[in-house]
N, C-alpha and C positions, 0 to 999 in steps of 0.2 A: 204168020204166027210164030215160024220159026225166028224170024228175026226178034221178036216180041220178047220171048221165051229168054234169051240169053242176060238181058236188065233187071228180069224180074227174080233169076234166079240168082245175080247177083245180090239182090235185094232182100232177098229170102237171106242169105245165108251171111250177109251184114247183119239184120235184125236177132240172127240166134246166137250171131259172137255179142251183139251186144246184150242179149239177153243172160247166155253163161256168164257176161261177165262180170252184169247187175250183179248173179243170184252169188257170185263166186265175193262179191265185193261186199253184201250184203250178210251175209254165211261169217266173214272175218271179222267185219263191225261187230255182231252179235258176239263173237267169240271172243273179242279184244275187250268188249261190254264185262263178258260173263268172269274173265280174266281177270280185271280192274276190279270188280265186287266180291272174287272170292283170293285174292292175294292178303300178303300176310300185310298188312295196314294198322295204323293209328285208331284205336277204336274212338267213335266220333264220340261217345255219351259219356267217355270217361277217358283223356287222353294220355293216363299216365300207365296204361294199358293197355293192348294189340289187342284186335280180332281177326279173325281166318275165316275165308267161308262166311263171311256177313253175320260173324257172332264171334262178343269175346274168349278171348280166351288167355290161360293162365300158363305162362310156359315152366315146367321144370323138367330138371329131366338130373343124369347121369353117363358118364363112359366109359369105357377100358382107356380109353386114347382121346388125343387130340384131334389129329388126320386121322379120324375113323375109317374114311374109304379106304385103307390102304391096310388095315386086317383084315385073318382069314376068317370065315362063320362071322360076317359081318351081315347078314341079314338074320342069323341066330340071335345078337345080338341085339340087334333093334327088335325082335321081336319080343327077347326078355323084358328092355325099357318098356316095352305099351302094355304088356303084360301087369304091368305096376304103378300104371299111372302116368307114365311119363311119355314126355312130346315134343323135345327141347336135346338137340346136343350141337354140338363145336365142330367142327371142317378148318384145322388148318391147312393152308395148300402147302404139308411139308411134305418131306422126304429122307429124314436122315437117320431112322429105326433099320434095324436091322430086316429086311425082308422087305424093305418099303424100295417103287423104284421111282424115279428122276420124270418129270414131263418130260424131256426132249430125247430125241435119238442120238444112240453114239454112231456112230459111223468112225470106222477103226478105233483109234487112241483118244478121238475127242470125239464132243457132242457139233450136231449141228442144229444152231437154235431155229432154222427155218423149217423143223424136222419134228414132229411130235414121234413122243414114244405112245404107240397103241394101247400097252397094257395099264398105263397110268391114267387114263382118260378111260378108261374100259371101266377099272376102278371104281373113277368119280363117277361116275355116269350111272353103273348100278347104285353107288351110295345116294345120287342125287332123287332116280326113278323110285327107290323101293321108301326114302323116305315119303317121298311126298302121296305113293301107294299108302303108308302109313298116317300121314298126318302128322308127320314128325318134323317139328321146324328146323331147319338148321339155319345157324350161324358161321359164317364161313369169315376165316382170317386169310385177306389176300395176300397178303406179304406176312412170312412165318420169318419174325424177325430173325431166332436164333442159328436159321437156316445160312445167313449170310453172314458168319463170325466164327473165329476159332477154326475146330476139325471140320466142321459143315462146310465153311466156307473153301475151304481145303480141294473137297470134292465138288463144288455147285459147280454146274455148268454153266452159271451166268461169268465164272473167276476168266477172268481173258487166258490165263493159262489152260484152261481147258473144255476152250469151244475153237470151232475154225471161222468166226463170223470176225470178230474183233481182238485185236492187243490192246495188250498193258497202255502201250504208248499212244496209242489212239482216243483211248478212253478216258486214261487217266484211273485205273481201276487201279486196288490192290491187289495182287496177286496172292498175299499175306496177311490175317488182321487178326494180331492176338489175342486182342482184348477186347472185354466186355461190349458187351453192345451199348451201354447205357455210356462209354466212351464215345460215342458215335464217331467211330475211323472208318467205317466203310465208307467210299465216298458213291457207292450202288445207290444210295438212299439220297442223292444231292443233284437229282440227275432232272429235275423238273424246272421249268420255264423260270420260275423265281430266285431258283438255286443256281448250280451251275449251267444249265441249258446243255446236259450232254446227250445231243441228238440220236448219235449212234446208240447207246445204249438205252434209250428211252422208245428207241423205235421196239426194242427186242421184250422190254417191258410192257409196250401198248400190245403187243401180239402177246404176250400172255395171258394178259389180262382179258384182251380180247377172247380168246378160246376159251377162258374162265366162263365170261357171259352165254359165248353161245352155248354152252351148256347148261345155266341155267335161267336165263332167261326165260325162258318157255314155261316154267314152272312158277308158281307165286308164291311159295314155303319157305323164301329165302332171305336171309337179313345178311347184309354186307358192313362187315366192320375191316378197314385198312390193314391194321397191324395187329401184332401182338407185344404188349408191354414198350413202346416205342419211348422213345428219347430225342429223334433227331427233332428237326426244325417241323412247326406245323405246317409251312409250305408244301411237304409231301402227302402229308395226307390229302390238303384241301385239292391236290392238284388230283389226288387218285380219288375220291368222293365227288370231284365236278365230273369225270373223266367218267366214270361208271355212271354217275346221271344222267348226263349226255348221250352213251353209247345207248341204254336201254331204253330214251325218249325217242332215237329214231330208229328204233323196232318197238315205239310205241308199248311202250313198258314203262313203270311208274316203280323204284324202287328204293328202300331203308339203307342208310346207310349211317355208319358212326365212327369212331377210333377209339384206341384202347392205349391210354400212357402208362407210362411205368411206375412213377413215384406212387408209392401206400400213401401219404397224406390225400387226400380228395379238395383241400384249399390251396393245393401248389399251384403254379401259374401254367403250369402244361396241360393243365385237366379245362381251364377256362376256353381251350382251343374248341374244344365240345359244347362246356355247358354254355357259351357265350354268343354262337353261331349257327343256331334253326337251320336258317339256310344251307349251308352244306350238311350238316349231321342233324339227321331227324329225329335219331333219337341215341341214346347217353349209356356206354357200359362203364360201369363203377369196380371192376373183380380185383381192382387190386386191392379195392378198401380191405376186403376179404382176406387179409393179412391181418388188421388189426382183429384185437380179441373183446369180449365181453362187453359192459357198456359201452365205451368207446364205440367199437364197430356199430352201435346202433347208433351211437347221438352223431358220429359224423357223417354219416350216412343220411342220417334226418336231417340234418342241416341243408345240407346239399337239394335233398327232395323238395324244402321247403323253399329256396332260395332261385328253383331251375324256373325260368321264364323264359318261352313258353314253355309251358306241362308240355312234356313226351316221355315216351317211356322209359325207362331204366331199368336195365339189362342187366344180372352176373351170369357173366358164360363160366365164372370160373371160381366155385367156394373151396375155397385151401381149407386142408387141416385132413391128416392120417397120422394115425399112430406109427413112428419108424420114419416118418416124412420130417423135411426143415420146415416145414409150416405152419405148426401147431400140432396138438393132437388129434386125436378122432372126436371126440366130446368137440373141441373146439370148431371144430369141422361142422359136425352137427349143430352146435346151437347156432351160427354166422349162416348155414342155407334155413333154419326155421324164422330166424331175425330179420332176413331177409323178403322172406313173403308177409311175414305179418307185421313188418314196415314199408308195406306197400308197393312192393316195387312189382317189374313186368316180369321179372326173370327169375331162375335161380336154378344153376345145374352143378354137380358134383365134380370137382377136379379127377382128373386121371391119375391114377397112383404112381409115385410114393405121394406127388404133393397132395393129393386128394384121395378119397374112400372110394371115386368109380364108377363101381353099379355092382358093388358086393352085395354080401345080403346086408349089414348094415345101411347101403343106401337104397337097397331095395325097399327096404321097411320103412324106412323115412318116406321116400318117394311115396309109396303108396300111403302110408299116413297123411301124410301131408293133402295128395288127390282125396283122402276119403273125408277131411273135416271140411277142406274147400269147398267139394262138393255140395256139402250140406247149407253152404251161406252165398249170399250172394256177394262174391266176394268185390264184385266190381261196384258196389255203394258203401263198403267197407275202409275206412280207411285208422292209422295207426292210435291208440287213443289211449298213450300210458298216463295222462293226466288222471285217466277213472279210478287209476290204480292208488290205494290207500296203506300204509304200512309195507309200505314195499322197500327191500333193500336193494344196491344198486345189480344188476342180472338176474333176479330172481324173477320176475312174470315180466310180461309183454302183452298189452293189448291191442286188439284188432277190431274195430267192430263199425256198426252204425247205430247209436245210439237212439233207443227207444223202439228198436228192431231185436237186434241179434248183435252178440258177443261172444269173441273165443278169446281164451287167456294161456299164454305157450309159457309152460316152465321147461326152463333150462336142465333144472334139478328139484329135489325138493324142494316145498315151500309152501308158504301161505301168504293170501295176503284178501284185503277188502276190494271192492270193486262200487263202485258208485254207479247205482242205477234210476237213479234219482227220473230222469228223462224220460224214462219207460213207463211211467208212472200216468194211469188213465183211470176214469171209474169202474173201467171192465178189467183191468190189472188184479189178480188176485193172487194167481200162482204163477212161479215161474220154470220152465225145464231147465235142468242143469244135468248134463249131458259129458261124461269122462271118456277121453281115447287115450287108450296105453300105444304111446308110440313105436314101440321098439314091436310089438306085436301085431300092432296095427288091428286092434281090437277094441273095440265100444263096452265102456260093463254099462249096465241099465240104466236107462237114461229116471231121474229122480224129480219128481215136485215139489218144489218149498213154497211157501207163502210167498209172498213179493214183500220186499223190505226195500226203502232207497238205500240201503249199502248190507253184501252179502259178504260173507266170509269164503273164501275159496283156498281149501288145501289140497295136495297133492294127497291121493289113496297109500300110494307109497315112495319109495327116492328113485324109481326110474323116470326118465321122460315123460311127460304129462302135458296134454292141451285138453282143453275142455268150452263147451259150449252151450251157452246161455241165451234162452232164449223168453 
């Protein structure tokens, strides 16, 4: 028996490794399963719009900053955003604010790039955990262009002058670059297989990128856009857009990714790198349109919406306009994030000041105005419909609706104008709710019953901000 006993107890204890390691295999599927259906995705019923969690959803949001991880009472902060509606901000990976520190360690006089710095990753790490505790999407810019130009570029520790991994003469870097980025002299940004193929510094690039992911990977609240305001060749991008698809395919992860060009016009030929290739960029940010003002900002915006094949969604991480700012005023600000949602797009978040309002109380009230009329419709069968609009001049209303359902109409400023309801029109059609929200207050006065007519008159109560909803 004794001899017996020795085969069977190897037997024994083969079948409970192979058992732990069904149930450990089977435990991960489920979890990799439950990951894949509640990551931030292309909503399947309406794809010019994300869902989270296996339901759409409408992102807006506001900030103090860009690289939000890197202030202090930055969970104060995000709690102010959800506080108001909001669930959407920006993640540049910078560093060149005062108080903000550098990914890598110094060790003496330089940094060494084989070296992270703890506290910068300590950082992201809480901004990463406590969003996604939140519900709060972020959109993270993996290369913060202005980081590598001018005084930034000065201090980065990618500059060969001051890291001990590589030289000047190895790389081919500059150790100097004084002009604009939209110059494109850095040659940091040329460093991909198509470009110049510089190994050495591409290896130091893959490793940050890399450390980028294992941080959020693990998470599904995350949208990855290349750059910020870019100019160089689209070879960089596509090569950091395959590069990050690839790394999170085999940690079996499935992730958004897009880029962000610089020129305000939305027809220039560096923006077709986006709307022209599904395949690399899933889906489309527009923030620079966000310069232009008044009609304009909406009809080239429409254009574009109407012309992107295939439908994905379209993004502003970034609505310009503050009063004291180069980018407009505050009013301007405001009416380009209200234009914005009720020309249909996925996105729409407040710039950080001076270029943008924030998350003062001005864009608190917005933000929350804006969640409380959305709320009320479904916004995702809604799509942009200033054709209903009659006697309208050019900025004065904006429609949004689904005709023969429900209508909301966004004035910029005072005004009036008809609305064509023709469509809505049934034998049970009698009356209809028309329904005012003072923006700036974020307050409903009494929702009203008129008769149903195929074409209504809609005036603003007074000259503050005004959307209203018809149903």
């Amino acid at each position: 028996m004794r001899n017996l006993w020795g085969p069977y107890k190897l037997m024994l204890v083969l079948l409970l490794c192979v058992s732990v390691y069904s149930a450990a295999y089977e435990t991960k599927t489920e979890k990799d399963i439950q990951m894949e259906k509640n990551r931030i995705q292309i909503y399947r019923e309406n794809p010019r719009y994300w869902q989270y969690k296996g339901k759409p959803i409408l992102l807006i949001g506001g900030s103090v900053e860009d690289n939000l991880f890197q202030i202090p009472n930055l969970k104060a902060h995000l709690e102010l955003l959800k506080s108001v509606g909001g669930n959407y901000v920006r993640s540049t990976m910078s560093w060149v604010d005062e108080g903000d520190v550098p990914p890598f360690k110094k060790v003496g006089d330089q940094y060494d790039l084989n070296q992270w710095n703890d506290e910068f990753w300590n950082r992201f790490r809480n901004f990463i955990t406590w969003t996604h505790e939140m519900d709060i999407i972020v959109q993270i810019e993996v290369w913060a262009t202005f980081n590598y130009y001018r005084e930034p570029w000065d201090a980065n520790p990618f500059n060969p002058k001051n890291n001990s991994n590589y030289t000047a003469e190895e790389t081919a870097l500059p150790t100097a670059v004084n002009s604009h980025p939209t110059a494109t002299e850095n040659n940091f940004f040329w460093s991909v297989p198509k470009e110049r193929n510089q190994q050495t510094v591409l290896k130091y690039q893959q490793k940050f990128v890399d450390k980028l992911l294992s941080e959020t990977l693990q998470y599904g609240h995350v949208l990855y856009c290349m750059d910020n305001e870019t100019s160089v060749t689209p070879a960089w991008g596509e090569y950091w857009a395959t590069y990050i698809q690839k790394q999170a395919a085999a940690a079996g992860r499935v992730v958004e990714t897009t880029e962000m060009w610089d020129p305000w016009d939305l027809s220039h030929e560096k923006h077709k790198a986006t709307f022209d290739h599904p395949e690399t960029y899933s889906f489309c940010d527009i923030s620079q349109n966000n310069h232009q003002k008044r009609q304009r900002h909406w009809d080239n915006a429409q254009k574009i919406r109407a012309q992107l094949s295939p439908i994905r969604p379209i993004n502003n991480i970034k609505i310009y306009g503050a009063d004291g700012g180069r980018f407009g005023s505050t009013q301007d600000g405001l009416e380009r994030f209200w234009r914005n949602i009720f020309g249909g797009f996925a996105s729409a978040r407040f710039h950080r000041p001076d270029s943008g309002v924030g998350l003062n109380k001005t864009a608190q009230a917005h933000i929350k105005s804006i969640r409380t009329i959305t709320d009320e419709m479904d916004v995702f069968t809604c799509e942009p419909h200033n054709e209903l609009l009659s006697n309208r001049t050019d900025n004065e209303a904006y429609a949004f609706a689904n005709p023969g359902k429900e209508y909301a109409v966004y004035f910029p400023n005072s005004g009036s104008v008809d609305i064509n309801l023709s469509t809505s029109k049934s034998t049970n059609t009698k009356k209809l709710t028309v329904k005012w929200l003072n923006i700036a207050k974020s307050e409903w006065i009494p929702e009203k019953e008129v008769p149903f007519s195929d074409n209504i008159t809609l005036s603003t109560p007074t000259e503050d901000h005004w959307t209203v909803l018809i149903r």
